[in-house]
C-alpha positions, 0 to 999 in steps of 0.5 A: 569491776561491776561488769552487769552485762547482757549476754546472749543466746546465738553470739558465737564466739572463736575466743574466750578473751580479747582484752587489750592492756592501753596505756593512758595519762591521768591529768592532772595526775592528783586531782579532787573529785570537783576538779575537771580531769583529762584521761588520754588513751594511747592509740598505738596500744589499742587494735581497734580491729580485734574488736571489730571496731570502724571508725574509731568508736570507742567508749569510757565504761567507768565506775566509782568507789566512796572514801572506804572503797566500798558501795561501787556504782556505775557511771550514770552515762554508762548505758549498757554493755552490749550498746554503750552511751554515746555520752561516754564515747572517747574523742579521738585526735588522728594527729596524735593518735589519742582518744581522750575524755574530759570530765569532772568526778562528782558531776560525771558519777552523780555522787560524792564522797569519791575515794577511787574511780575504775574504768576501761575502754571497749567497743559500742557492744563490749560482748565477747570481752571486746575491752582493755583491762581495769584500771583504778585510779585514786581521787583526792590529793590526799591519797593513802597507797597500801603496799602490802597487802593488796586492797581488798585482798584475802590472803590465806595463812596457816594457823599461827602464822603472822601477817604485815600490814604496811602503807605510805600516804601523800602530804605529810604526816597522818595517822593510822589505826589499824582495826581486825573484826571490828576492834583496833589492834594498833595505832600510830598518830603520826607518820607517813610510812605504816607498818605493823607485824599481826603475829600468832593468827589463828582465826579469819580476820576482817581487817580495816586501816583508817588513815586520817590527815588534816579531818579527811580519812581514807580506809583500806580494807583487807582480810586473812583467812585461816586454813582449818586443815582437814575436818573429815566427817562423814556426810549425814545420809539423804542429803543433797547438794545445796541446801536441806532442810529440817521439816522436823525441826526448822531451826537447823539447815545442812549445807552440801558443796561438792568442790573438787580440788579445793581444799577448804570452804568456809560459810559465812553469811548473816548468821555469824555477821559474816565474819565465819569462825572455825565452827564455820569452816566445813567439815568433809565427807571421806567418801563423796569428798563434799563439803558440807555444814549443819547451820543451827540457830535458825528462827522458822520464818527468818530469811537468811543470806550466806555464801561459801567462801572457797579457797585453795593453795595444795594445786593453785593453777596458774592464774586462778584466785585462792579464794572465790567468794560465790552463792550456792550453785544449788540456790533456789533464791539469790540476792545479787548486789548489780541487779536488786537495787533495780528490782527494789526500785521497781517494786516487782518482788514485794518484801525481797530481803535486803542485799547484806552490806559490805559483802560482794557477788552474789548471795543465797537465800535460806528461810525454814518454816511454813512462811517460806518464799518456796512455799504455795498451796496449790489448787485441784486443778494443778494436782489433777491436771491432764495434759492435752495430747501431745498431737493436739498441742498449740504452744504461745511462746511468751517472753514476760520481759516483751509481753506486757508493759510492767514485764512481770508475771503479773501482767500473764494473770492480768491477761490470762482471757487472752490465752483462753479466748485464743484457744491455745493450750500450752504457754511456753515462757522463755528462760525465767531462771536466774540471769545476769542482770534484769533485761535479757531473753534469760539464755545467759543463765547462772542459776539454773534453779533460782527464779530470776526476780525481775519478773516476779516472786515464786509465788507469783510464778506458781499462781500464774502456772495454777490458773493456766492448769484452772483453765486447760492450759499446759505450762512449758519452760524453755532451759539452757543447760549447755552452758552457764554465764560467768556470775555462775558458781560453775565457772567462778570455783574454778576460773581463771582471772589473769587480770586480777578484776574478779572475773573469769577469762577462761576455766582451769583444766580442773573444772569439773562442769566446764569446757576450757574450750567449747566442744561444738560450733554453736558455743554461747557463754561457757560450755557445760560437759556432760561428760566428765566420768566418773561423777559427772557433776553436770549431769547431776545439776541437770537433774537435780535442775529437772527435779527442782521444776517438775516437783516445786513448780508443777510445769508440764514441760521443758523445752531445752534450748541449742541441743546440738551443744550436748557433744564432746565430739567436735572441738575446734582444731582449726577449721570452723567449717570442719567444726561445724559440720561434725556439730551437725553430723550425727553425734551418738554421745548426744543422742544417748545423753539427749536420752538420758536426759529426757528419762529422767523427766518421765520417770517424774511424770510420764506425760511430761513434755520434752522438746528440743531445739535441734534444728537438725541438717543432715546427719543430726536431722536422724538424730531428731528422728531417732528422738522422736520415735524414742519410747514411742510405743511399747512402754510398760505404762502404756503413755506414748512418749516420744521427743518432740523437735522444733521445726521452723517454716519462716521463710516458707510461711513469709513466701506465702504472705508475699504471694510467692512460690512456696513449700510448706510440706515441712511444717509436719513430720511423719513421725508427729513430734516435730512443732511447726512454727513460722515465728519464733523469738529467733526469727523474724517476724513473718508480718515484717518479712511481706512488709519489706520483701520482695513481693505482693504485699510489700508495704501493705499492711492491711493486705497482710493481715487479711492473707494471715488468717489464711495462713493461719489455716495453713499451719494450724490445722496440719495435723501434729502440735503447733506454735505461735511466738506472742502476737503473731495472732494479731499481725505483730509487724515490727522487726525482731531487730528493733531497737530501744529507740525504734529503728532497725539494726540487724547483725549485717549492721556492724557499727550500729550493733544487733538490737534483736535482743532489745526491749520490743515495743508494745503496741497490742496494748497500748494502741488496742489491736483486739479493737482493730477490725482487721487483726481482731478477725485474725485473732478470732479465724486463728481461735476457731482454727484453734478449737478444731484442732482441739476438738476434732479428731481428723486434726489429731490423727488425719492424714494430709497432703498439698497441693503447691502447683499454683503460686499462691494458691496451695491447698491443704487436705486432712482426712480420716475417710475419704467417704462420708461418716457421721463426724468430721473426717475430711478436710481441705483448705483452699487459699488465694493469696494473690491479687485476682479473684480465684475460680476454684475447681473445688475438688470435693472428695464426694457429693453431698451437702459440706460445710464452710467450716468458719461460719458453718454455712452448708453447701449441696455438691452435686459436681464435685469440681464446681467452681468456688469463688475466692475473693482476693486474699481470702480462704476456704475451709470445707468439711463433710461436718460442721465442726466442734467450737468452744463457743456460746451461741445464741438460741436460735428459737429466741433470735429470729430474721424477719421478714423472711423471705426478705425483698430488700430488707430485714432486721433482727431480734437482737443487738448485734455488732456484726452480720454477713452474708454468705452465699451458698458456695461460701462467698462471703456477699456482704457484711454489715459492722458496728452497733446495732439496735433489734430495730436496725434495718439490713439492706439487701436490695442489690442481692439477686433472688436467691437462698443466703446464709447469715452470720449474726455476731453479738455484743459478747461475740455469740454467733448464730447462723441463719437462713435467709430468702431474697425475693 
């Protein structure tokens, strides 16, 4: 079956299989494909319940075959695996308790030349095997059934062993040839019962039986694979897993498998025209037992696709396939025949070689020579970068599927002044590897270092990771090494398939990688156990995982994705809630590995960013803290390290949008590792939250985003690093659990299904919110902020407290002297997300002249607890210094307010789009936008006499601060 499923992050599930057997009708029972026909499913054989199935909602996913049972392609109608077509949804009669759909082959598949077509019945939302078995049925009333072997089938034979063929066919005589590798070894012209005796094999044969009757011919394919017996050589030293290559002589590779249990593996690939001879067959080394081959022949510059073909008959376990056919678990490029015809249609991934035809799942790339697709020239600024501190960090988390449009890492390059003008100086992308399908979050990973091809080449990748480096900016990759999806090698070489679809149910106990059963609570796709000594292959393709990142692609950091699943510890045995609480209890396995882990990446690059998505409660909480202070200090090299955590703070960032009681104390840590954030790609937008809650601002927008800006004070200035989950700094309000078609599912609506993982739309593009007034000003408030962090050290290492005793009002101080110095050392942010104007008790820490930090207007503080006037909605931001912006600011002996003093209106010698009026506490008293002329004349003649600040904004948004007098 051509199952292209999107699985994914945070599906949690008790069981690995719930696939029910149906029995069904085909009418009429033989049929051409132009004929309307009727499949009848039995209801009493389907318990829609175990699917979580209500009102009896279930769907046809199907797909067909051509007359040589090859080139399969899904129904159009299908629509995907995890939301099915309503097109394809069954019909159900409650009086005969059948479902059933009617339709004609060649119409309902879009094709024709149709020689078998498979279907299956499942729930809307097929995740978590929640579908029967496969069933095949043949088109045509002329049908030809192979009774031995199976179609489509390898068996394995001893060399010098003979093998029969034999197959019977419908209306009469036909006649039979009967082809191996391509040549024909027997015919018979005519009969209607074939049988044939292919005696003395001793190499692999590609078999095919053509079967002709009245000018219409039927092939049946099959192959034979021989057991080479043992080849034991030793391995050639410094070779590792995967692929090696030669940089002396790139006519030659050495390919290294390591399949425990196996008995014999074989190369085929576009080299030897997939049909492997002997001198394909991989020798084995008598001391790691790895397999491995050196492939010559090679042209520099040629791309090149292979498999292993991996087989086993000494141990077969029940259940599990004697051959699997599968790419290298180490690739660092596949070629999927389910996801690239879409990537080629799209044009994202220009000159991707060309998926081999004939062939099944998945295939690798191998290319030698300085023309590689691996290869790039990085720029001084990629191989001289300095990472920003650690403490200094704002992270923009981006998903490329959601970001832009076209969805590819060339829409990141197009967008790079975004990033820079916002300030931030860290980019985290979520999951680029090698993924099933081509829409997805990439957390159903199955190959942790290939790059998945949907977003783009390598190549582009590494250009958009050496302008971020050209522009300050750290990159950083979210990684889900805790478990693996089924199209991976780690599941597939050891798999059980008790259906026979060439997919995998369930692991055998043999597997090296995989748990049978997960190992924590919070299991997705297949667990992965780090645990398996002696060798521990896992931990291996962890770090060859870590080093494939780090040394070809230059990024600055991982963030690992549900580290609560790296344990043995907490099976399930009954009781989820028990599973469950030893998952979050401390777990030392986790924390030593966790550890390992992250050495592994500083003994590559000691500034290297290590994070973890532990979320910790209770007794994992002490974890994260013990990670967080793991080689902190005292390092020989003198680099602090430290883990860092992810900290989430949605529900208290949303609260204070909403005007409602709140706590934000969490956003930081005392040990300044944890990353606050109020959104992430797992939560739900904040903006959307005060939209439909209970509050001050449900359903309205604008009073939203004007209280942003204050929030944005209250998380990015609290000392320790930060993030942003993309469009958060433009008040992106639609829900996480949009769908496709724009309404809002979320996992309380059982029958619609979760839409979290869908497609998001863009409307910061495509309705122009940088020329929004309103959420530009939060991009703008949110980039100064940014830059203060940055620049200023009382934002790195300044102590901190809140003040929450009013209800929308909390205030944030950040010092390093509670005295005057000559830098920036106190800070304090005063808020007032609620609906009355707010006489603050200022509460300076002393007198003297301070700073509304987001104009720089000054104010003289004789009485520290004068009163501050703060509009509705507004914020303050007061310093005992100006601070440091990264910002071109107009030369204030060429611009000039005249006439000063002023007695109701004045100009200004320039062209400006902006210019507000500040009194000398800060209020902001008037503000003037749109396009304005040097003869442009500001009234002020309702102001009261008085000394005023003015902000003046030009074209290419350079600011100047001025004074002004009204007489």
């Amino acid at each position: 079956m051509k199952k292209i499923t999107l699985l994914f992050l945070l599906m949690v599930s008790s069981a690995w299989s719930q696939q029910q057997t149906v029995t069904y009708t085909v009418a009429p029972t033989t049929f051409e494909e132009n004929q309307s026909i009727t499949l009848t499913f039995n209801g009493s054989s389907i318990n829609e319940a175990t699917w979580g199935v209500t009102g009896n909602a279930l769907y046809l996913w199907s797909w067909s075959f051509d007359l040589n049972d090859q080139n399969n392609a899904d129904c159009p109608t299908n629509g995907s695996w995890d939301n099915s077509n309503e097109a394809n949804r069954l019909t159900y009669n409650a009086g005969t308790d059948r479902y059933s759909i009617t339709f004609v082959p060649n119409t309902f598949y879009n094709r024709t030349g149709i020689g078998r077509i498979g279907f299956l019945i499942k729930a809307k939302n097929g995740n978590g095997d929640k579908k029967s078995q496969d069933i095949l049925v043949e088109v045509g009333t002329f049908q030809v059934n192979l009774t031995a072997p199976v179609q489509n089938s390898s068996t394995i034979l001893a060399s010098g062993s003979n093998f029969t063929i034999s197959a019977t066919n419908t209306g009469g005589n036909a006649s039979y040839v009967l082809k191996s590798n391509g040549a024909t070894i027997n015919t018979n012209a005519s009969t209607a019962s074939y049988s044939f005796n292919h005696t003395g094999i001793t190499s692999n044969q590609n078999y095919s039986l053509e079967v002709t009757q009245a000018g219409t011919t039927i092939i049946k394919n099959f192959s034979v694979i021989v057991n080479p017996g043992a080849i034991s050589e030793a391995l050639p030293s410094g070779m590792n897993d995967g692929v090696n290559y030669n940089p002396a002589d790139p006519t030659k590779a050495t390919l290294v498998l390591n399949a425990p249990n196996k008995d014999f593996v074989y190369v085929a690939g576009s080299f030897n025209n997939w049909q492997p001879s002997g001198a394909y067959a991989m020798k084995k080394d008598p001391t790691s037992g790895k397999f491995w081959l050196e492939v010559t022949g090679l042209t520099s510059g040629t791309a090149y696709t292979y498999q292993y073909w991996v087989c086993d008959q000494t141990d077969l376990p029940a259940n599990s396939p004697a051959l699997v056919k599968t790419a290298d678990p180490f690739s660092t490029l596949v070629l999927s025949p389910f996801d690239d015809p879409e990537i080629a249609t799209l044009g994202v991934y220009p000159n991707l070689p060309i998926y081999p035809a004939g062939q099944e799942r998945e295939v690798t790339v191998l290319q030698t020579g300085p023309t590689a697709f691996y290869n790039y020239n990085w720029s001084p600024a990629t191989t001289n970068f300095v990472k920003p501190s650690k403490k200094d960090l704002v992270i923009y988390e981006v998903l490329v599927r959601d970001f832009d449009a076209n969805r590819t890492y060339q829409n990141l390059i197009d967008k790079i002044d975004y990033f820079k003008n916002l300030k931030i100086n860290a980019i985290q992308l979520m999951p680029v590897m090698e993924f099933e399908g081509n829409e997805s979050w990439g957390y159903n990973t199955v190959y942790h270092l290939a790059l998945d091809k949907r977003y783009g080449t390598e190549a582009k990748l590494k250009e958009f990771i050496d302008l971020c480096h050209q522009n300050g900016i750290a990159v950083i990759f979210d990684v889900a090494l805790n478990h693996v999806y089924g199209r991976s090698p780690l599941e597939r070489m050891w798999m059980l398939d008790t259906d026979n679809d060439g997919w995998a149910n369930g692991v055998t106990p043999e597997n090296p990688y995989c748990n049978q059963n997960a190992m924590h609570s919070y299991s997705v796709g297949r667990d992965l156990d780090h645990f398996n000594e002696p060798n521990n292959l896992t931990s291996y393709y962890v770090q060859r995982t870590i080093q494939h990142w780090i040394n070809d692609f230059k990024i600055d950091g991982f963030r690992w994705d549900l580290t609560k699943g790296f344990t043995q510890n907490c099976p399930y045995t009954g009781s989820a809630s028990a599973q469950d609480a030893c998952t979050n209890n401390y777990q030392a396995d986790r924390v030593a590995k966790l550890k390992y882990y992250a050495d592994l990446q500083w003994a590559i690059d000691p500034n290297f960013y290590v994070i973890f998505e532990h979320l910790g409660t209770g007794g994992s909480y002490n974890e994260e803290v013990e990670w967080a202070n793991y080689r902190k200090t005292g390092d020989a090299d003198g680099i602090s390290k430290g883990i860092m955590q992810w900290r989430k703070m949605t529900d208290p960032y949303a609260n204070f949008l909403k005007g409602n009681s709140t706590n934000l104390a969490g956003v930081a840590d005392a040990t300044d590792r944890f990353i606050g954030y109020a959104e992430s790609h797992d939560e739900e937008r904040v903006v959307y939250k005060a939209l439909t809650e209970s509050g001050q601002t449900n359903g309205n927008l604008p009073k939203i985003l004007t209280r942003l800006s204050a929030m944005g004070a209250l998380h990015l200035l609290v000392p320790g690093p930060k993030m942003i989950y993309h469009f958060g700094d433009l008040g992106y309000n639609s829900s996480i659990f949009t769908c496709n078609n724009g309404t809002v599912n979320t996992p309380s609506d059982a029958t619609a299904g979760d839409c979290k993982l869908d497609t998001k739309p863009q409307p910061q593009w495509t309705s122009n919110w940088l020329a929004d007034v309103a959420r530009k000003k939060v991009y703008d408030d949110w980039t100064k902020m940014i830059a203060f962090k940055k620049n200023e050290n009382v934002f790195e290492n300044g102590t901190h407290a809140w003040n929450f005793s009013q209800t929308g009002r909390p205030r944030l101080d950040i010092w390093t002297s509670t005295s005057q110095t000559e830098n920036l050392s106190y800070v304090f942010v005063l808020t007032n997300a609620t609906n009355t104007i707010y006489n603050a008790s200022a509460g300076f820490p002393y007198a003297g002249t301070w700073y509304n930090l987001m104009d720089g207007t000054p104010i003289t503080v004789t009485d520290v607890n004068m009163a501050i006037p703060i509009e509705i909605d507004g914020f303050r931001i007061f310093g005992n210094k100006q601070a440091l912006l990264e910002r071109t600011d107009f030369n204030t002996k060429t611009v000039a307010l005249y006439p000063n003093p002023s007695r109701g209106l004045f100009s200004i010698s320039a062209e400006t789009k902006q210019v507000s009026i500040y009194s000398i506490a800060g209020q902001l008293i008037k503000e003037f936008k749109g396009d304005f002329n040097k003869e442009y004349q500001y009234s002020i003649e309702n102001l009261n006499q008085g000394i005023y600040i003015v902000k003046v904004v030009d074209a290419q948004d350079r600011e100047a601060t001025l004074k002004l007098m009204k007489q």
